[in-house]
TORZAZA-867720 format. One line per 3 residues: number of its first residue (from 0); their letters; for each residue x, y, z of N, C-alpha, C. Coordinates in pm, 1 decimal. Layout:
REM residues N
NUM	A	X,Y,Z,X,Y,Z,X,Y,Z; ...
***
This chain:
REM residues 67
0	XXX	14469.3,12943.4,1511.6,14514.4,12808.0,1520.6,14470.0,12728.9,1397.8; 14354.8,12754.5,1341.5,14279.0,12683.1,1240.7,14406.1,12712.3,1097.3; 14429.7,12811.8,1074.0,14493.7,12890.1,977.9,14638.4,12768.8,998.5
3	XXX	14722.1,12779.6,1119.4,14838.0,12752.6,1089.1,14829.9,12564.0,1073.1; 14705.5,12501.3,1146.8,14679.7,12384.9,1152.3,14682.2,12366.8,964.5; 14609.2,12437.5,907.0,14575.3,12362.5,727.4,14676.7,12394.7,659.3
6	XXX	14790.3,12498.1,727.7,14937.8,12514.0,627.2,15026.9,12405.2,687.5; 14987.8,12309.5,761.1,15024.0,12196.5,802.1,14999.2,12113.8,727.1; 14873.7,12106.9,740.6,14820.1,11975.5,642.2,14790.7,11969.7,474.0
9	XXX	14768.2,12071.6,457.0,14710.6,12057.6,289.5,14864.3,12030.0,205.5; 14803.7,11993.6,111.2,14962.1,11992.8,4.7,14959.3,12138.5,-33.1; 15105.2,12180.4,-43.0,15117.1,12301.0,-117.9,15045.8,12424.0,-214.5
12	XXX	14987.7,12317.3,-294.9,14943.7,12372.2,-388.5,14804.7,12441.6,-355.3; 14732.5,12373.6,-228.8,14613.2,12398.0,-171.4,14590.9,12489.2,-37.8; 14716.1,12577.0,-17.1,14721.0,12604.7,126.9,14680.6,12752.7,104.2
15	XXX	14723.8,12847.5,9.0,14662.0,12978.6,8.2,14535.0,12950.7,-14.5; 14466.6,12839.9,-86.7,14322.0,12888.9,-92.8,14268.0,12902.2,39.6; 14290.6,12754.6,82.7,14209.0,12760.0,254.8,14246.5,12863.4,319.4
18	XXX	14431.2,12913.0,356.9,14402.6,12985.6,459.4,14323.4,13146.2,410.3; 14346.9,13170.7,282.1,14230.8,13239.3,281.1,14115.8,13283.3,336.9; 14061.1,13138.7,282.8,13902.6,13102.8,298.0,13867.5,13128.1,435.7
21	XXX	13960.8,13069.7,505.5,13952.7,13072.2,691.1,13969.1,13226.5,732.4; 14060.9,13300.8,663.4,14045.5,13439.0,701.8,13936.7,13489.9,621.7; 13851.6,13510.3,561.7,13743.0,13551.9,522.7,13642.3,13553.5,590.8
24	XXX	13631.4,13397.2,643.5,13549.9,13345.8,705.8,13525.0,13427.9,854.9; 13637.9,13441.7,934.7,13662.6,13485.4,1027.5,13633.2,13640.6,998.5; 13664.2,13720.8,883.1,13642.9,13873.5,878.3,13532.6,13880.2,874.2
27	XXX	13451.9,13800.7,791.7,13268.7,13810.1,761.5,13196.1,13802.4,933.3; 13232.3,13653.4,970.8,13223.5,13652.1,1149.5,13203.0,13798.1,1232.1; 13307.7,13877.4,1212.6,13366.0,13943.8,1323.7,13233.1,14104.3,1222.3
30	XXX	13223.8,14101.9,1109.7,13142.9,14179.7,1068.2,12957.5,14162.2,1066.8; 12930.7,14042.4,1093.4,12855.6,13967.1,1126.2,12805.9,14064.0,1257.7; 12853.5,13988.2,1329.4,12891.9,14028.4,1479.3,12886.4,14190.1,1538.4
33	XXX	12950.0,14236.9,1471.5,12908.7,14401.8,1476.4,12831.9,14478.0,1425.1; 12764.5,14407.3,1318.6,12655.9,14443.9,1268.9,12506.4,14426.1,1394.6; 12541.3,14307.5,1417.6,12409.3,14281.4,1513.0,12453.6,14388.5,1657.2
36	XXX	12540.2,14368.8,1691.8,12582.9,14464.0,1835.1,12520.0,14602.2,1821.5; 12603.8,14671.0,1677.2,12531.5,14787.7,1699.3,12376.8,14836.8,1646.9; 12324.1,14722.7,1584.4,12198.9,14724.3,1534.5,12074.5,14694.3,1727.6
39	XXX	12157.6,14620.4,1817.1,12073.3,14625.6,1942.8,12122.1,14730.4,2035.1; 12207.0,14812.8,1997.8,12313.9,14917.8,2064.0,12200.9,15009.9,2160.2; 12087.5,15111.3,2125.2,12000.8,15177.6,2181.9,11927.2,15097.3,2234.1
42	XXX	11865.6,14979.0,2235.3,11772.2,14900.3,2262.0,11789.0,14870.9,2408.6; 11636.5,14925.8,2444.6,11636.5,14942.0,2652.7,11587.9,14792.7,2689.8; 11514.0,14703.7,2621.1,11424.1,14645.1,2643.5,11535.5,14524.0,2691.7
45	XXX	11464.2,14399.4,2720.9,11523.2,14245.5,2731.8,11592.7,14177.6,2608.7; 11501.8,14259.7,2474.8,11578.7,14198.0,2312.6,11671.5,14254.1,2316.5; 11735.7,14395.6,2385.5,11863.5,14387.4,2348.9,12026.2,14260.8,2361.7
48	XXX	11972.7,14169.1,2422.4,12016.3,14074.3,2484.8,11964.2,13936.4,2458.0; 11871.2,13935.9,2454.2,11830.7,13807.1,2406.9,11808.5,13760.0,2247.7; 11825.8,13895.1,2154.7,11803.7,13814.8,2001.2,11970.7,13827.6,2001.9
51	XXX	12047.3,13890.6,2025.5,12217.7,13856.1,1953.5,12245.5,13734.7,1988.1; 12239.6,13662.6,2134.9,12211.2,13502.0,2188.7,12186.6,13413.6,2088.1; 12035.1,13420.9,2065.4,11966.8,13412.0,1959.7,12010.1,13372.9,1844.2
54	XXX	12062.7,13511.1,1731.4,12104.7,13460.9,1646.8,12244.0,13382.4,1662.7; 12342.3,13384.9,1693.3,12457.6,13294.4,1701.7,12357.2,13145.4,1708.4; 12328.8,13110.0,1791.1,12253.5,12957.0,1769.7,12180.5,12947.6,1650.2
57	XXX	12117.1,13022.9,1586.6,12022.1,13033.2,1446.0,12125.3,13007.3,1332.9; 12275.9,12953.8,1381.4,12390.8,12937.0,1225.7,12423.8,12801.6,1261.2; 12359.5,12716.6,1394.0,12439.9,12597.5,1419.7,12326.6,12494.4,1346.0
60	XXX	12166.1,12521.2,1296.8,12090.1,12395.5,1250.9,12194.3,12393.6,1051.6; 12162.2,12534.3,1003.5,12208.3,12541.6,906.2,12389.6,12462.5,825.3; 12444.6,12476.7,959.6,12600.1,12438.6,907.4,12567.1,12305.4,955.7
63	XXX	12531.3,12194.2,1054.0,12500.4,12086.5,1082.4,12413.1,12039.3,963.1; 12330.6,12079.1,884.3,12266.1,12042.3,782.7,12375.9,11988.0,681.6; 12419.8,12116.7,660.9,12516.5,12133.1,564.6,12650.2,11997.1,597.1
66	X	12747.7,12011.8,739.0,12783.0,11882.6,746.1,12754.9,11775.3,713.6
***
């Protein structure tokens, strides 16, 4: 939705960069993401579950900064 929302809005000249950027963004995400899954994959304990939680909230002080 994000993707087709900024080939809405940007002028022309600016729309491959973003939707780019937004698919990048989203591939890094989704590699992100599977990196941590299978890095807690064997893990018997309670951390298998509670640091992936974890980190997802550990990206919301940083980008709110950044806002």
């Amino acid at each position: 939705m994000s993707t087709a929302y900024a080939a809405e809005v940007l002028p022309v000249n600016l729309r491959p960069y973003l939707t780019s950027n937004i698919n990048m963004c989203w591939l890094l995400g989704q590699l992100c993401g599977i990196g941590v899954v299978y890095a807690f994959l064997d893990a018997q304990s309670e951390w298998a579950y509670r640091i992936p939680f974890g980190l997802q909230w550990a990206f919301v002080i940083p980008i709110l900064v950044v806002v």
